[in-house]
C-alpha distance (Angstrom), angle and dihedral (degrees) to the residues before:
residue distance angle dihedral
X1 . . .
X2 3.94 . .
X3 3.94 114.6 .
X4 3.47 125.1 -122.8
X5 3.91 125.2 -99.2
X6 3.46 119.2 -121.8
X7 3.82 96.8 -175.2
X8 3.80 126.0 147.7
X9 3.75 87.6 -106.0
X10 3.60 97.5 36.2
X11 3.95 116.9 146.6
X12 3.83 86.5 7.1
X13 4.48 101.4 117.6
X14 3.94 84.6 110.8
X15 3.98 102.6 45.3
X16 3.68 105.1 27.5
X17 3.86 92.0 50.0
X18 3.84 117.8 89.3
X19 3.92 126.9 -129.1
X20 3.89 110.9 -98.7
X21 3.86 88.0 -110.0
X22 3.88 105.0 54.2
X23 4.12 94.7 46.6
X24 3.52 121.1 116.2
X25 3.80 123.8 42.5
X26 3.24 124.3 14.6
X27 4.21 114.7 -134.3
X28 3.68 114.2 -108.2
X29 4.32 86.5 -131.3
X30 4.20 80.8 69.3
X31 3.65 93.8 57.3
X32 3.81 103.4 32.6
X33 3.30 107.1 52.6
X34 3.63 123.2 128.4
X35 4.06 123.0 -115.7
X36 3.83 131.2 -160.8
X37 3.59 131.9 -154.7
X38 3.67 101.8 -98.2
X39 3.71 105.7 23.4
X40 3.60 118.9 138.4
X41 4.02 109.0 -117.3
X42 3.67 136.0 -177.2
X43 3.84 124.9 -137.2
X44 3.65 111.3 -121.6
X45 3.92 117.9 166.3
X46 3.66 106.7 -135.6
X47 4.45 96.8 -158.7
X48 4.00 90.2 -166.0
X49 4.12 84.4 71.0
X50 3.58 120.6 54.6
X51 3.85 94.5 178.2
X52 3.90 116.6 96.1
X53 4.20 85.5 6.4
X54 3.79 99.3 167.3
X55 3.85 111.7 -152.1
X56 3.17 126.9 -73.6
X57 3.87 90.4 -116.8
X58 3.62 87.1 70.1
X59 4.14 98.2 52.0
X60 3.88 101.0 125.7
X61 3.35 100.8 5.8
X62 3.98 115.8 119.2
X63 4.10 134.9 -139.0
X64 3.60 152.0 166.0
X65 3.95 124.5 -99.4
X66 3.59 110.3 -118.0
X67 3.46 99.9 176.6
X68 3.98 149.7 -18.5
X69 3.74 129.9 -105.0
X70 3.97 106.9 -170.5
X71 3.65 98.5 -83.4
X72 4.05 98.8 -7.7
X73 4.04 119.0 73.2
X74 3.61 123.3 -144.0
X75 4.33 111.5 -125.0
X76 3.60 115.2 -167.1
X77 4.26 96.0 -148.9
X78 4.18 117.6 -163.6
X79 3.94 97.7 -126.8
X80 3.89 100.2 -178.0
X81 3.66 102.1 -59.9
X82 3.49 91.9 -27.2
X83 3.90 125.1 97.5
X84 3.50 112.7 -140.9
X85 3.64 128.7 -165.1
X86 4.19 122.0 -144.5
X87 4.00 126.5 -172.8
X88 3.75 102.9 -150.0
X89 3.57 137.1 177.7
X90 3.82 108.0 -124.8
X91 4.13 92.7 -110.2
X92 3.70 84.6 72.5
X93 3.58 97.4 66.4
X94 4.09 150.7 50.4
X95 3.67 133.8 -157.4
X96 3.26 106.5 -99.7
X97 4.03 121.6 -116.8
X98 3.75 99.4 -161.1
């Protein structure tokens, strides 16, 4: 028998893969925008970058930014009772509407 993977992107060929309409390029708006301290974000795994990839535990799941790390923010994520806190590069997450 073959052993299981336990890779970081294990079991992911379904959520890390992008729709046939939004591959290729990225636009700049995505990457650029501007985050405050405070601002309500959604965690949305952007496959195309690999740098500041949160899990994929956290794909969907939304959280407030706590801080900034040059580039990276810092989202504070409610995990069950547990706080959890996420570095991610700001491809990886939306402003959240709700």
């Amino acid at each position: 028998m073959v052993k299981k993977s336990h890779g970081y992107r294990a079991r992911t060929r379904g959520l890390m893969s992008k729709n046939v309409r939004t591959r290729g390029i990225t636009p700049l708006s995505t990457i650029l925008r501007e985050y405050e301290v405070g601002q309500r974000v959604n965690i949305v795994i952007n496959p195309s970058f690999h740098k500041g990839m949160p899990h994929r535990r956290y794909q969907g799941r939304s959280g407030v930014i706590s801080a900034k790390r040059g580039r990276a923010v810092v989202v504070d994520v409610p995990v069950g009772k547990a706080m959890r806190t996420l570095i991610l590069r700001p491809e990886h997450i939306r402003p959240s509407r709700g």
